[in-house]
N, C-alpha and C positions, 0 to 999 in steps of 0.2 A: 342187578342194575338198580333196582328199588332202595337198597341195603345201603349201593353205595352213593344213591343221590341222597339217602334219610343222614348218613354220616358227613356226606359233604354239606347240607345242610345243618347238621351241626356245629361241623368244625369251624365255620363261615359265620356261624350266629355271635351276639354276645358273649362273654365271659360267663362261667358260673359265678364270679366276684363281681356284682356290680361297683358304678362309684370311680371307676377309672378315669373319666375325665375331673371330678372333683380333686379326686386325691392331688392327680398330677398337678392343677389347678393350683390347690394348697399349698403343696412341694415346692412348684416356682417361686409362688409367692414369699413363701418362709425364706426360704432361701437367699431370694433377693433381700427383704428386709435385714436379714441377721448378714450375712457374708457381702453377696454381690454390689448392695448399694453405698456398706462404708467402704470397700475397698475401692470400689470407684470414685468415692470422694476422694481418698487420700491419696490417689493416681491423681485426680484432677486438680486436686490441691498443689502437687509436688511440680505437675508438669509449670505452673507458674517458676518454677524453678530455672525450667531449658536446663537445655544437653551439659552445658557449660559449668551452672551453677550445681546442678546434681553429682557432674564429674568431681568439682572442687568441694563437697562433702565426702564424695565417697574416697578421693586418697586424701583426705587431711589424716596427719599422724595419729592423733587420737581414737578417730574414728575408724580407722584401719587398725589399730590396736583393738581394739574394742571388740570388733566383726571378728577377729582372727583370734579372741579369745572366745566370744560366743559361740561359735559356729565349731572352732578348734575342740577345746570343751566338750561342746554338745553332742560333738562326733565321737569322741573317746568312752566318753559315758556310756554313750546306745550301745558302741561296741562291747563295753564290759556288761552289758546289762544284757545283751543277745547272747554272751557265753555264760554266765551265769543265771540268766533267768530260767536258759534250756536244762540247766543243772538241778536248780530250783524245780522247777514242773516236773522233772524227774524222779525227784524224791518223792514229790507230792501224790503223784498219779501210781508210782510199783512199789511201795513202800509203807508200810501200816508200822505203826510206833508211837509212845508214847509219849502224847501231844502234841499230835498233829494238827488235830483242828485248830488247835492256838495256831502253830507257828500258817494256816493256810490261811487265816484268818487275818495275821501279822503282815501275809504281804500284800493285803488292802489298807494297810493304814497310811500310809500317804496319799489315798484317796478322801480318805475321811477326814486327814491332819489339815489345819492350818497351812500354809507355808513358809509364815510367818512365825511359828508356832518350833515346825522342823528346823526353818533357821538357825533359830534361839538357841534350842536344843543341840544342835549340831556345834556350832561356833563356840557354847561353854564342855561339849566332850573334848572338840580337839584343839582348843587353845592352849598357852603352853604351860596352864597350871588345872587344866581339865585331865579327867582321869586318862586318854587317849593320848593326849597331845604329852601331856607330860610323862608317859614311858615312848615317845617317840623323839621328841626333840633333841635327848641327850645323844641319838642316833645321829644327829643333823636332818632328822626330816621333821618339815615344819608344815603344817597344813592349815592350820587358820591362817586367814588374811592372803590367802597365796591361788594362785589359778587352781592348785589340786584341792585344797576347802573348793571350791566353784564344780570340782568333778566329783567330789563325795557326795556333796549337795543334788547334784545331776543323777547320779548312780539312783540316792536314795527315795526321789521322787520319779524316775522313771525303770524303776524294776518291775512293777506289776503290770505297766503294760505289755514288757513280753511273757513273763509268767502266762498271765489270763489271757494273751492270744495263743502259743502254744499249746498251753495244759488242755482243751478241749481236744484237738486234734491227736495229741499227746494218748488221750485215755480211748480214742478209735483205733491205735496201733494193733493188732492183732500179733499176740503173743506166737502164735504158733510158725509166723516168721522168721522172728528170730531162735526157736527152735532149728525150723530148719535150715536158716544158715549154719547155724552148730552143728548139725549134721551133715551139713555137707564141706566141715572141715576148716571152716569163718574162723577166725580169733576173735577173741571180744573187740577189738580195735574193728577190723576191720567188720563184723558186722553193725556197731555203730557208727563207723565213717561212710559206709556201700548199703546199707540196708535199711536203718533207723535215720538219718538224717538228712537223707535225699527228701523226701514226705513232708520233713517238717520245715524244711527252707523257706516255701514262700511262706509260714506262718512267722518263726524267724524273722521276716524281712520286713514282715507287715509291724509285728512287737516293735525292732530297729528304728522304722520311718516313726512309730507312734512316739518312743522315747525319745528320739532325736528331733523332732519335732516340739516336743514337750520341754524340752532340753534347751533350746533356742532362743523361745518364750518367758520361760521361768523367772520368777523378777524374787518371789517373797522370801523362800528359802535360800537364795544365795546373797544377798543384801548384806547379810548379818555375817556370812561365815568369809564371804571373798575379799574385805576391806575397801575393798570400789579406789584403788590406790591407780591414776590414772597410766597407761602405757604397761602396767603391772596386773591389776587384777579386776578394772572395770570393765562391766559388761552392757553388751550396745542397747537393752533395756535400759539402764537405769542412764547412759549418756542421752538416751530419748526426755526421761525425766528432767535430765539437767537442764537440759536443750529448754524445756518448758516452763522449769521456773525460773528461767531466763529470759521467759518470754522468746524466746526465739524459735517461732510458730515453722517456719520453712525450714531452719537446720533438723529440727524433731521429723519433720513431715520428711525431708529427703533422707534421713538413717531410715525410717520407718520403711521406705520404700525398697531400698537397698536391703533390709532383711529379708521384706515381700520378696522382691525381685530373686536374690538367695536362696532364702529359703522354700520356692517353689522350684527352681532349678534342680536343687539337690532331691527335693522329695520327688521330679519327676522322673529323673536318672532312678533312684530308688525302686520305684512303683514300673519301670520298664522291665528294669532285672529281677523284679518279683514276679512280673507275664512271664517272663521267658522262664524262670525256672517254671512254676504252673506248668508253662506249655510241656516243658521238657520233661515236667516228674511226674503231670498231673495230681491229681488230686486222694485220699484216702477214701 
């Protein structure tokens, strides 16, 4: 009884980590400062708009072109960047060879790059007298100035976030699993469709949300490579810009919102289906 009043005394007392109310304290505050307070401006901004006026931005043809390339885009991107990044960490994490450290090294540099920078770079590779562009054109595929330059551009700045969220989970896999699916008769298909890729889903899903996410946003790198040719290859960043050096303070402020408004939908459907699988695979 002593034992268990000295334990429940314990358990009842302070943390070992003092500081709890501070931290939290600090956390709201930052928070609020950096995210909660300008988003509540440009909500409160936008609602001078009404139902009405936000409605008649968001299906103007432009604008609906625009969203439906951004969003369009940013999806296709994430998607290539979730099969390939899982490829990527794969080689990275069961595979010794050389120069590796470069190439592991390589898929941070769209962190470190400009993106302004990547643009540049990208739009003289695949224009149609750049070394890329011009063994592709003669084909009929044409990638500068077109919505696919806007998805190379996406690809090439959100591959490392799925990389660097898988590859950590990636190198917890215990080898001796996939041993013994092999032993009990697996193919290599299906012990990487049944065995290796259930585990990594919600990390997968997490990398997907960060690159599509990042994909959405993106202004510096794709400026240069998409032409901004309107109905064709502008993106709802840069018709925000336009909006504003046109002074036209409420059309910028109601796209801005309609990305908001979007782009927290999608990432919230997202961030559901990454609980559930969680739930259903658990964790390594």
């Amino acid at each position: 009884m002593a034992q268990a009043l000295v334990l429940g005394r314990r358990t009842s007392g302070p943390g070992v980590l003092p500081g709890f109310g501070l931290s939290i304290g600090f956390t709201l505050v930052y928070l609020s400062l950096i995210v909660l307070i300008p988003l509540g401006a440009l909500a409160l901004k936008a609602a001078g708009l009404g139902v009405d006026g936000l409605l008649k931005i968001a299906f103007d043809a432009r604008v609906l072109a625009a969203l439906k390339i951004s969003f369009g885009v940013a999806f296709a991107a994430a998607l290539i960047n979730a099969i390939f990044g899982v490829l990527v960490a794969w080689v990275l994490v069961r595979y010794e060879f050389p120069g590796r450290a470069l190439v592991d090294a390589a898929v941070d540099l769209p962190f470190a790059l400009p993106t302004a920078v990547a643009g540049i770079a990208l739009a003289a590779l695949y224009a149609g007298n750049g070394w890329v562009g011009a063994l592709l054109e003669p084909h009929g595929i044409k990638v500068a100035y077109t919505p696919l330059g806007i998805m190379v551009a996406l690809v090439f700045v959100g591959l490392p976030f799925v990389v660097r969220t898988v590859q950590p989970l990636m190198q917890e896999l215990d080898r001796e699993i996939e041993e013994a699916s092999a032993t009990l008769g697996a193919s290599r298909l299906q012990t990487v469709v049944r065995v290796l890729l259930p585990p990594l889903l919600p990390a997968v899903l997490t990398g997907f949300a960060l690159a599509f996410a990042r994909g959405v946003g993106e202004y510096g790198s794709v400026i240069f490579i998409a032409g901004n040719m309107p109905y064709v290859s502008e993106i709802a960043p840069l018709l925000i810009v336009i909006k504003l050096e046109e002074f036209d303070y409420r059309g910028a402020t109601g796209i801005a919102l309609i990305m908001l408004l979007v782009s927290f939908a999608m990432l919230l459907v997202i961030n559901l289906i990454q609980a559930w699988s969680r739930k259903r695979y658990g964790h390594v």
